[in-house]
Backbone bond lengths (Angstrom), bond angles and torsions (degrees), N, CA, C in turn:
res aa  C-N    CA-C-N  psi(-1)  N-CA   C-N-CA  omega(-1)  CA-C   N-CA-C  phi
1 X - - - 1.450 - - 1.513 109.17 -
2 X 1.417 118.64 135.36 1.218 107.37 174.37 1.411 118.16 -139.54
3 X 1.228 116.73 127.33 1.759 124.59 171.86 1.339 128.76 -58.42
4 X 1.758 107.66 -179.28 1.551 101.40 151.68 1.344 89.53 -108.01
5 X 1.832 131.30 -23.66 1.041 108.46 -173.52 1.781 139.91 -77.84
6 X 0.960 116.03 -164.82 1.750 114.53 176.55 1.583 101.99 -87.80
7 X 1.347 106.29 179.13 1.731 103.54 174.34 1.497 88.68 -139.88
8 X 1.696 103.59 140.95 1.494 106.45 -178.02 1.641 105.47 -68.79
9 X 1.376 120.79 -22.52 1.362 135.81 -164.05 1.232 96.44 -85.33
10 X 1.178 159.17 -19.95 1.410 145.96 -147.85 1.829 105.74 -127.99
11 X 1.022 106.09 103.68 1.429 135.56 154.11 1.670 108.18 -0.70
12 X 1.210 116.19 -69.78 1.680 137.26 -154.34 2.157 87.42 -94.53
13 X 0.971 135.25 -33.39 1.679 139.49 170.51 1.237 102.61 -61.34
14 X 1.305 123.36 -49.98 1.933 135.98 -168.10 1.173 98.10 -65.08
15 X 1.993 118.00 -53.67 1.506 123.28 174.13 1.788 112.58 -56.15
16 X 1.091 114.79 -53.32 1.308 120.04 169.12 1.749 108.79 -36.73
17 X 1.077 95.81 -100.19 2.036 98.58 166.78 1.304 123.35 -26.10
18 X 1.669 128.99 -4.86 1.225 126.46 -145.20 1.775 129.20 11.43
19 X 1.508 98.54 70.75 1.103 98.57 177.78 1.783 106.76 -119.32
20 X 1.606 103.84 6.23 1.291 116.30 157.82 1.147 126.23 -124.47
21 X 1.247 131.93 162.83 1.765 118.32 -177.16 1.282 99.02 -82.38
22 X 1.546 102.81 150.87 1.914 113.59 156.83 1.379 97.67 -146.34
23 X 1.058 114.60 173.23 1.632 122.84 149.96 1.175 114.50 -103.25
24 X 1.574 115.24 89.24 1.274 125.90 -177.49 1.788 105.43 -85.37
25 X 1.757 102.98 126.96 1.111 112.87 176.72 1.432 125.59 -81.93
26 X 1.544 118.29 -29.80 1.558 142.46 176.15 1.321 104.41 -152.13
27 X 1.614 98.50 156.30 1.372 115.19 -167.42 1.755 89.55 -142.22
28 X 1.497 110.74 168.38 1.210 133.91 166.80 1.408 132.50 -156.03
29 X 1.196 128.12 -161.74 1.586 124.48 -173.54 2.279 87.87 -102.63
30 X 1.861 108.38 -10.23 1.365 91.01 -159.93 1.882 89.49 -127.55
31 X 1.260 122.97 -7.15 1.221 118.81 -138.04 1.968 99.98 -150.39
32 X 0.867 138.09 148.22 1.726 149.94 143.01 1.374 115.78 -120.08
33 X 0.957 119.32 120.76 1.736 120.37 158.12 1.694 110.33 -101.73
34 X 1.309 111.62 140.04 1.871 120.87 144.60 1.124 100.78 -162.98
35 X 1.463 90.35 176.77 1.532 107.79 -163.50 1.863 108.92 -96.82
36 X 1.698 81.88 157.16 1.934 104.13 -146.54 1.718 88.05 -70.61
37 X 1.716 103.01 131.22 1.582 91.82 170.38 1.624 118.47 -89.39
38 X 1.516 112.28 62.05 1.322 127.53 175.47 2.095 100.14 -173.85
39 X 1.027 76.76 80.57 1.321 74.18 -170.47 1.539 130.70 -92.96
40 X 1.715 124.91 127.47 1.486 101.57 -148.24 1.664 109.37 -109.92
41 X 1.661 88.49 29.27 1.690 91.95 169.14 1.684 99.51 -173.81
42 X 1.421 113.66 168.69 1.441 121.10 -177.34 1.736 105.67 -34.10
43 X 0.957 112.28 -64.53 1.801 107.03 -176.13 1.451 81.31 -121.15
44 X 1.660 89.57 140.62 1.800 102.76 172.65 2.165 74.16 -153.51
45 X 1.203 97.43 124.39 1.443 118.02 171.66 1.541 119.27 -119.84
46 X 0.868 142.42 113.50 1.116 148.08 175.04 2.069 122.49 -80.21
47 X 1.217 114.39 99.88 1.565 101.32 -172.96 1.593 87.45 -106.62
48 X 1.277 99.87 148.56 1.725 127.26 179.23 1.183 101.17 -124.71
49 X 1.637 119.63 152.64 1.036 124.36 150.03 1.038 125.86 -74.01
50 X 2.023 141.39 157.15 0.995 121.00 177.20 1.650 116.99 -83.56
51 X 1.348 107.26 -17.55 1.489 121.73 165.30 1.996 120.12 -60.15
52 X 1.194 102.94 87.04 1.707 93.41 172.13 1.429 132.43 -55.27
53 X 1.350 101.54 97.61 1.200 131.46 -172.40 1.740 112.31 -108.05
54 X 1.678 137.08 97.96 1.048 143.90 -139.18 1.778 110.53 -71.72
55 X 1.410 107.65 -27.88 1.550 127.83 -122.18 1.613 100.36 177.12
56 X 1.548 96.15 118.59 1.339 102.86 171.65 1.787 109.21 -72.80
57 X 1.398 99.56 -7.04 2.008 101.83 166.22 1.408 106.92 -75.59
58 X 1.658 127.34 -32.58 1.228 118.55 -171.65 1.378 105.42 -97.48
59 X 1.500 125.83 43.79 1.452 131.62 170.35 1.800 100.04 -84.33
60 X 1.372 134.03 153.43 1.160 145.20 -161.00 1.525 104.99 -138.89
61 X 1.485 118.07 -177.57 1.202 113.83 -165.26 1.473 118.14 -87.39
62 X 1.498 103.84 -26.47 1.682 129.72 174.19 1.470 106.16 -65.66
63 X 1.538 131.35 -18.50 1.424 142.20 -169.27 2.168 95.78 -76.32
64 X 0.886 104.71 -53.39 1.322 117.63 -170.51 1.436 123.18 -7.34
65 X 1.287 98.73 -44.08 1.503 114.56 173.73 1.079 116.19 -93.63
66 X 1.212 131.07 -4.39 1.377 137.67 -175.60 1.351 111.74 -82.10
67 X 1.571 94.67 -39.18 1.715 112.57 -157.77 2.066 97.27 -89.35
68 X 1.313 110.48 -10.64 1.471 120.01 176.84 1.387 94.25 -65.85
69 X 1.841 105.88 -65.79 1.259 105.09 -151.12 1.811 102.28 -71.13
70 X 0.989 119.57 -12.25 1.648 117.52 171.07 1.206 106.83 -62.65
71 X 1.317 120.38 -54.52 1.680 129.44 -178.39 1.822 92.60 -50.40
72 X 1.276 115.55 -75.66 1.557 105.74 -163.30 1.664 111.04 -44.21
73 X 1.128 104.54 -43.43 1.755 111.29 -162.80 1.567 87.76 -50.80
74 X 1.502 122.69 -47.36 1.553 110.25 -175.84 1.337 112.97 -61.15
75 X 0.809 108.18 -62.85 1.774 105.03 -175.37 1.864 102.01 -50.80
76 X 1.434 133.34 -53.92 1.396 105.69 163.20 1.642 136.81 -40.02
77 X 1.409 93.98 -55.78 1.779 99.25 157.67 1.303 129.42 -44.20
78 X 1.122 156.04 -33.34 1.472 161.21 -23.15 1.430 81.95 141.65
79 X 1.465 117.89 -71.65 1.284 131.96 -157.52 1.890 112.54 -86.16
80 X 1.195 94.55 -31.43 2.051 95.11 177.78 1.417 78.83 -98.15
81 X 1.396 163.83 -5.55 1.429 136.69 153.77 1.508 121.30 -79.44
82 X 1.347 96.74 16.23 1.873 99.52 -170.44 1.660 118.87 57.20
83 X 0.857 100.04 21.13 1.905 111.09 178.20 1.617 119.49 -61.54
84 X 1.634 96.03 -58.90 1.436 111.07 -176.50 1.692 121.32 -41.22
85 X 1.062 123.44 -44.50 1.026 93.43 -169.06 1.902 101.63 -93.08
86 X 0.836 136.42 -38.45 1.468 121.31 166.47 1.865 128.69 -58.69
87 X 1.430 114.25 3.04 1.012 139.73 -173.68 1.524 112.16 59.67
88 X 1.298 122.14 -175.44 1.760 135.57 -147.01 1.899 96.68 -163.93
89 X 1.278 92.15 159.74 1.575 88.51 174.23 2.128 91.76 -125.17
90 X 1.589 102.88 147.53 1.341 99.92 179.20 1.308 85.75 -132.69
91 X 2.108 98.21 132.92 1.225 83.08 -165.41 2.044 82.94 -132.48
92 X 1.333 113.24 177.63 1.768 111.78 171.37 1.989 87.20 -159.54
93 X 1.170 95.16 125.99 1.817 129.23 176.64 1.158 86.01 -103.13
94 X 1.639 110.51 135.88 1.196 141.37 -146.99 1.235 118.44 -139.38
95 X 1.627 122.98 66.03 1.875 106.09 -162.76 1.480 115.15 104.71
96 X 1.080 123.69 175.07 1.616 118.38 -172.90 1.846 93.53 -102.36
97 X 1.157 130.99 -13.15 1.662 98.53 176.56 1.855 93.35 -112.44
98 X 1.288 103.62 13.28 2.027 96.80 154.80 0.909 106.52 -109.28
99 X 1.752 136.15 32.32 1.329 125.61 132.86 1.842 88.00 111.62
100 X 1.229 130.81 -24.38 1.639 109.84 172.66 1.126 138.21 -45.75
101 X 1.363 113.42 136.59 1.754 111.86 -166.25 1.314 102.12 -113.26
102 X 1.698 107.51 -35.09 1.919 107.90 -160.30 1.899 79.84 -105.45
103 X 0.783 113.30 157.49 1.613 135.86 169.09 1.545 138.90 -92.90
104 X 1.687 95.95 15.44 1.215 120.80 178.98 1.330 129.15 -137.82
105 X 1.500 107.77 114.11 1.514 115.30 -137.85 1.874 96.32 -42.35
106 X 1.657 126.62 145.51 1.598 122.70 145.07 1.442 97.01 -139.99
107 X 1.455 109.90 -171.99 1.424 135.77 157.59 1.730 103.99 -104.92
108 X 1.667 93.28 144.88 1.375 89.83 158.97 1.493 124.94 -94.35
109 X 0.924 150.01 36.14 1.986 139.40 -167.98 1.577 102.01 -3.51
110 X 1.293 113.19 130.77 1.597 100.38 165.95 1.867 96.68 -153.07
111 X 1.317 93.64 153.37 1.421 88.00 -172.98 1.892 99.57 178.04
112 X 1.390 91.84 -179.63 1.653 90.08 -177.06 1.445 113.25 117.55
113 X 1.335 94.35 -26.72 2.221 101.13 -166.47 1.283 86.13 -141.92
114 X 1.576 119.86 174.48 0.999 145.40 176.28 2.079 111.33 -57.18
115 X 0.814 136.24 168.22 1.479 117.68 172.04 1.946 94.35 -132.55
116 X 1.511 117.48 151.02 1.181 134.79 -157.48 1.971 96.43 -98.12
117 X 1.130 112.29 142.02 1.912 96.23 161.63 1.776 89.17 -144.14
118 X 1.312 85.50 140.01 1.135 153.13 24.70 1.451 114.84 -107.47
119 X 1.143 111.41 142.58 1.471 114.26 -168.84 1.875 111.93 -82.35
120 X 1.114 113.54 155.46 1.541 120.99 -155.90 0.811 124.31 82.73
């Protein structure tokens, strides 16, 4: 299911509202990024939408552009973290057996080290 609103329950909405700390690296009118406080490589950034969206299954047709400008924001990130040219892995866990923990759709950015495949 997905809103326009925040959820008092959700972790990454509180960060949104700043009513929790992050170290947010970029902000937007659609989007926040900072970095994951468990982080599973040199830069691991996390961008959210500001729209609570549960599940990259509960993405809709009106999302479309949303989910572009998420894609670009990585590849900018990517690029002011010095990523690009040694490459980054961008990754989004999907559901509880694709590995989701928070319940609100993000990407992870990760990069810095070499990356392993198959992943998991």
């Amino acid at each position: 299911m997905s809103t326009n609103s925040s959820r008092s329950d959700c972790i990454f909405c509180r960060i949104i509202a700043q009513q929790s700390p992050a170290r947010i690296v970029y902000q937007d009118d659609q989007a926040v990024a900072f970095h994951d406080i468990h982080p599973q490589a040199p830069v691991h950034i996390l961008i959210v939408p500001r729209k609570h969206i549960s599940r990259l299954q509960d993405l809709e047709a009106d999302d479309e552009s949303l989910m572009g400008h998420l894609l670009y924001l990585a590849k900018l990130l990517a690029e002011k973290e010095n990523l690009a040219q040694h490459g980054y892995r961008l990754v989004i866990n999907n559901g509880r057996y694709g590995g989701q923990a928070i319940f609100h759709l993000h990407f992870h950015l990760l990069g810095g080290r070499p990356m392993r495949w198959p992943p998991g």
